[in-house]
N, C-alpha and C positions, 0 to 999 in steps of 0.2 A: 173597397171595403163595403160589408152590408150594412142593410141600416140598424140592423142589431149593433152592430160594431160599434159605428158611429154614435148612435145612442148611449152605449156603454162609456165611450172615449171622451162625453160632453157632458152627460148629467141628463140631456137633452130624451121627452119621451121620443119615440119612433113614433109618435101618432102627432106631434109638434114637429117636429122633423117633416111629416109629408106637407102638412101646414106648412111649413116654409118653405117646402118645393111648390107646392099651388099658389102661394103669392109672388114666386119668382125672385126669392132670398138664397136661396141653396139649389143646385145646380146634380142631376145624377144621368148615367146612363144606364139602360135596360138590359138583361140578359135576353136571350130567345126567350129564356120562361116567363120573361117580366119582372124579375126582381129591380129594385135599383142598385146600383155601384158610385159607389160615394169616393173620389179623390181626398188623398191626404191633405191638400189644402184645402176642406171644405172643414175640418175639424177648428180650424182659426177661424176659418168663416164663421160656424154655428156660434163658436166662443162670442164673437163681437156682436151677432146676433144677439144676441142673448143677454151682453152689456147693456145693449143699446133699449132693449125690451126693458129692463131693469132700471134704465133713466126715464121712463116714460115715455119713449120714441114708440109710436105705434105702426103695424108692420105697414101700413102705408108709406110710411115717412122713410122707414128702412128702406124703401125699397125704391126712392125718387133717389138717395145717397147711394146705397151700394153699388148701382152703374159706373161710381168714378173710380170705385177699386180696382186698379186694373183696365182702365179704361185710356185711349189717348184722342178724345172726342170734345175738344174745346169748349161747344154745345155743352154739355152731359157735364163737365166740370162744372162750368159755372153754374148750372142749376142748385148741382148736387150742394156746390157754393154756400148761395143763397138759403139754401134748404137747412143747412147746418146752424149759419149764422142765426136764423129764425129758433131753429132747437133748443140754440145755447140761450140767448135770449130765452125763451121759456121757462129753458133748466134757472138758470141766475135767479130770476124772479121769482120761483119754485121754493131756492136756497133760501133767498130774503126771508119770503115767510115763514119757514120753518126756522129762521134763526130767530124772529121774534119771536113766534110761541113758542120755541124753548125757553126766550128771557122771560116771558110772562107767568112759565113757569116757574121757573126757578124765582122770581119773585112769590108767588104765591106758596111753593117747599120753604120759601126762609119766613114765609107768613106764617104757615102751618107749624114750623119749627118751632118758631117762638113762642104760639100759643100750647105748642104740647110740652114745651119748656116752663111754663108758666101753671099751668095744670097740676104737673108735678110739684112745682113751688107749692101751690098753695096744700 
């Protein structure tokens, strides 16, 4: 498929799309005229791509992991390993914070409540 296609099939622009062919995330082959030709498995590819953009993986980091998709290089596993564990680790800590300042919010909504409960009272 083109990368109009492709684009169309992911949500993904065609101008991000070549960005993740120039950091070596997505994979295409060239016509005589130079178009790229994009494999059906490259639309799951883009898909995780795009997850993983979305958890705050940046395309450096995608791109030390996605060698193990498909890979049988013991090396390149265990990096990719290592590489994940660190991420999640990030993410976790990421979660923490954001679960506290939701409670601190929501402390300060039942503050605010009270006092526009009380306003009204009087």
């Amino acid at each position: 498929m083109k990368i109009g296609e492709l684009s169309r099939l992911t949500g993904v622009s065609a101008r991000s799309l070549r960005y993740y062919e120039q950091q070596g995330l997505l994979h295409s082959t060239r016509s005589v005229g130079g178009q790229r030709h994009y494999s059906g498995s490259e639309v799951a590819r883009v898909e995780l791509i795009r997850r993983l953009l979305e958890a705050g993986l940046g395309s450096r980091t995608i791109a030390q992991v996605m060698p193990c998709v498909g890979s049988d290089d013991v090396a390149v596993a265990e990096d990719a390993f290592t590489t994940m564990l660190g991420e999640r680790d990030r993410l976790t800590a990421d979660i923490d914070r954001l679960v506290e300042t939701r409670a601190a919010l929501d402390e300060l909504i039942a503050i605010n409540t009270e006092f526009r409960r009380q306003l009204g009272a009087a």
